[in-house]
N, C-alpha and C positions, 0 to 999 in steps of 0.2 A: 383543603384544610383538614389536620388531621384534629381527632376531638380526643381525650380523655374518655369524659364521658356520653353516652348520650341516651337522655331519658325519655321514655314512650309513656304515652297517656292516649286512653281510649278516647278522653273529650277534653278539649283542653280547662284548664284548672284541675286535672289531675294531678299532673307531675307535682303542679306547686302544693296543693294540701297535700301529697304524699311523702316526699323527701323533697321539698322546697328550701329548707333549711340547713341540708345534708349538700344540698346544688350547692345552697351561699356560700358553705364553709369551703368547699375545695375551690371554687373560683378566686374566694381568697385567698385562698392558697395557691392559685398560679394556675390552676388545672382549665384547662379549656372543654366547657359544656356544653350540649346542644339538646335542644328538646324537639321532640318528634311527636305531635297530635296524628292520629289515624283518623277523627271525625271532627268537624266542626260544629258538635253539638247540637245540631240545627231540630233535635226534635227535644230539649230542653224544654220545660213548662215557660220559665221567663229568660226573656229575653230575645236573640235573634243570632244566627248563622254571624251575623255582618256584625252587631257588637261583641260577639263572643272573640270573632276576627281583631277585632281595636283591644277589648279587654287582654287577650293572650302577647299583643304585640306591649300592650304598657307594662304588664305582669314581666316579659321577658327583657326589657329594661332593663327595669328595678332590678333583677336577680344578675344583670350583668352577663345573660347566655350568647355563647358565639352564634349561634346559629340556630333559626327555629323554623320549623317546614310544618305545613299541614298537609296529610294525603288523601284528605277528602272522602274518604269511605264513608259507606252510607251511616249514618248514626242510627243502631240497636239492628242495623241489618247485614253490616257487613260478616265475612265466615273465613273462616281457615283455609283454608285453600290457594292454589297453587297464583293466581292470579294477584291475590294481596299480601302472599308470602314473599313475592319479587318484589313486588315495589318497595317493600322494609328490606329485603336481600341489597336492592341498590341504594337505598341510604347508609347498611352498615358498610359498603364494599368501597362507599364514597369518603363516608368520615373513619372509619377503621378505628373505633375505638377500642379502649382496650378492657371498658364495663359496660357494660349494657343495663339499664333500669327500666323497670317495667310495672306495670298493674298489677296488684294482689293478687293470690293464684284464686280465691273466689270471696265472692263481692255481691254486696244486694244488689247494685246495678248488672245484670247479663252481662255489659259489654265490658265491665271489670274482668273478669274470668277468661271470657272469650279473647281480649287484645292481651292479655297476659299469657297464654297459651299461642296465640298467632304469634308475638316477637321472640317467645320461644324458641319456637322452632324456626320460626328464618331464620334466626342465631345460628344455629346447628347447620342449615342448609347453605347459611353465605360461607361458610367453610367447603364447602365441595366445588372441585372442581371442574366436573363434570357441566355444572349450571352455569351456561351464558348470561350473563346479565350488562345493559350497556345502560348509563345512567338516564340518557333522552337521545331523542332521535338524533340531537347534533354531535355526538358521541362518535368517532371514528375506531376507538380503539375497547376491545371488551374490556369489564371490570375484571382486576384477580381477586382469588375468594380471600374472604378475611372471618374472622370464628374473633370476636371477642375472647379472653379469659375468663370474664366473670359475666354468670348474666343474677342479679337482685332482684326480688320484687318488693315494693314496700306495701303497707300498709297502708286499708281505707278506710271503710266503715265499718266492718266486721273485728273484732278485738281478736287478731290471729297472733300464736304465739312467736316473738321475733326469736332469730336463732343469733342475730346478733343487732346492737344497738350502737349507734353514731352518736356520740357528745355533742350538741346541738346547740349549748346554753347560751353562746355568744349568737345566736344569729338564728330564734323565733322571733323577733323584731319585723328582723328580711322579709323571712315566712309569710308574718301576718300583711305585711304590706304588699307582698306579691297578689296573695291569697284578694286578698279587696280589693284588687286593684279588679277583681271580676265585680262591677259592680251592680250588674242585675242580677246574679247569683247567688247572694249570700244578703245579710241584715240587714235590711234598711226599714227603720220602723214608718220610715213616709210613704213608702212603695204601696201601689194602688195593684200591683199585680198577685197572680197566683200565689198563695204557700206550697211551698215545697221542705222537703225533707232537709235540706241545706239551707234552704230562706231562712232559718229560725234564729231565735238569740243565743240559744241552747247549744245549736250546733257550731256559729262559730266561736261562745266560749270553749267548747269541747275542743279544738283545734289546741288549746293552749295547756286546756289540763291534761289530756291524755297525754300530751308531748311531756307533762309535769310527771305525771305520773309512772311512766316507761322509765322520766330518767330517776323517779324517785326507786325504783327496783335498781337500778345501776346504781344509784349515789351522785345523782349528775342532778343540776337543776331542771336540764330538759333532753329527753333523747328523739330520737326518731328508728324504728327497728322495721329489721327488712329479712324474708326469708330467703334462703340459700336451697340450689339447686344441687349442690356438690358441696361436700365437706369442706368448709376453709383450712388452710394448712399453714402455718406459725412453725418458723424455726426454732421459740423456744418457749417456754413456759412462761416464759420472763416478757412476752412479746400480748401476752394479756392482759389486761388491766382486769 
């Protein structure tokens, strides 16, 4: 299957609070998504490996995603390097998309920064063809290389300046629904567990005003902004809003 897109998150319930609402809009729009976790969260304060596992598959429902893999890297331990820069090389070489989405380029969480610079650069690397990669062992025939166009990073916790922002207004609804569908993660005032940084009531109304607030600098109800890697290039002036 080939993707449009396909979005990377260091733990899952990234993609969906970063450009979760950016996913909904092109899927409604015909565009075939796929999201890609590198960790299973598994050293999260609440929760567990295994509901994080139920929570990303009901979240990827909701959002209507073609296709969602997890590659199990270690969570806050995995590194850059040539061993887990392949196994994103054979997801992109698999689905060939033609955007790549990724983690903030830095983040309070380390593995923000760090998985955002590892699909980087596999990005760059599935393009050579130099590098063997076969998708699994029942693989007969090598992958050819594939380089995405675009590779985005969105936005997480850190208020980083966007260079460009996605009209979002029909579909933080999605979002939030996506978003909660991680349900030991975020607000629940009956919850007997941990506080965390995201447990708060504070954090998941910020989910809604920041998104308010991006799109109020636009003139949009809600945006979602994401930074660029390379200049984007518009044939006309007229192709801006």
């Amino acid at each position: 299957m080939k993707l449009d897109i396909l979005a990377f998150g260091a733990h899952p319930d990234d993609v969906e609070l970063g450009c979760g609402a950016t996913l909904a809009k092109e899927i409604a729009a015909g565009k075939k998504v796929g999201l890609i976790d590198l960790t299973r969260g598994e050293l999260g304060t609440r929760g567990t490996a295994k509901t994080r596992d139920e929570e990303s598959a009901a979240a990827s429902k909701i959002l209507g995603a073609s296709i969602r893999h997890n590659l199990e890297f270690a969570d806050g331990f995995f590194v850059n390097d040539k061993i887990h820069q392949l196994e994103i090389i054979k997801m992109l070489r698999k689905y060939k998309p033609e955007i790549v989405l990724c983690n903030a380029i830095v983040d309070r969480h380390i593995d923000h920064g760090k998985g955002s610079k590892l699909v980087s650069d596999a990005c760059f690397l599935s393009g050579l063809i130099k590098i063997d990669t076969k998708f699994d062992d029942h693989d007969t025939e090598w992958q050819a290389p594939w380089r995405p166009k675009q590779v985005y990073h969105y936005i997480q916790w850190q208020n980083i300046e966007p260079d460009f922002v996605v009209d979002v207004s029909d579909f933080m609804s999605k979002k939030i629904e996506c978003v909660m569908a991680y349900k030991t993660q975020f607000y629940n005032p009956d919850s007997k567990a941990p506080e965390t940084p995201i447990s708060s009531k504070n954090f998941t109304d910020s989910i809604e005003y920041r998104a308010k607030d991006i799109g109020r600098i636009v003139g949009v109800a809600y945006g979602e902004g994401f930074t660029v890697e390379r200049y984007p290039v518009v044939n006309s002036l007229f192709d801006l809003k």
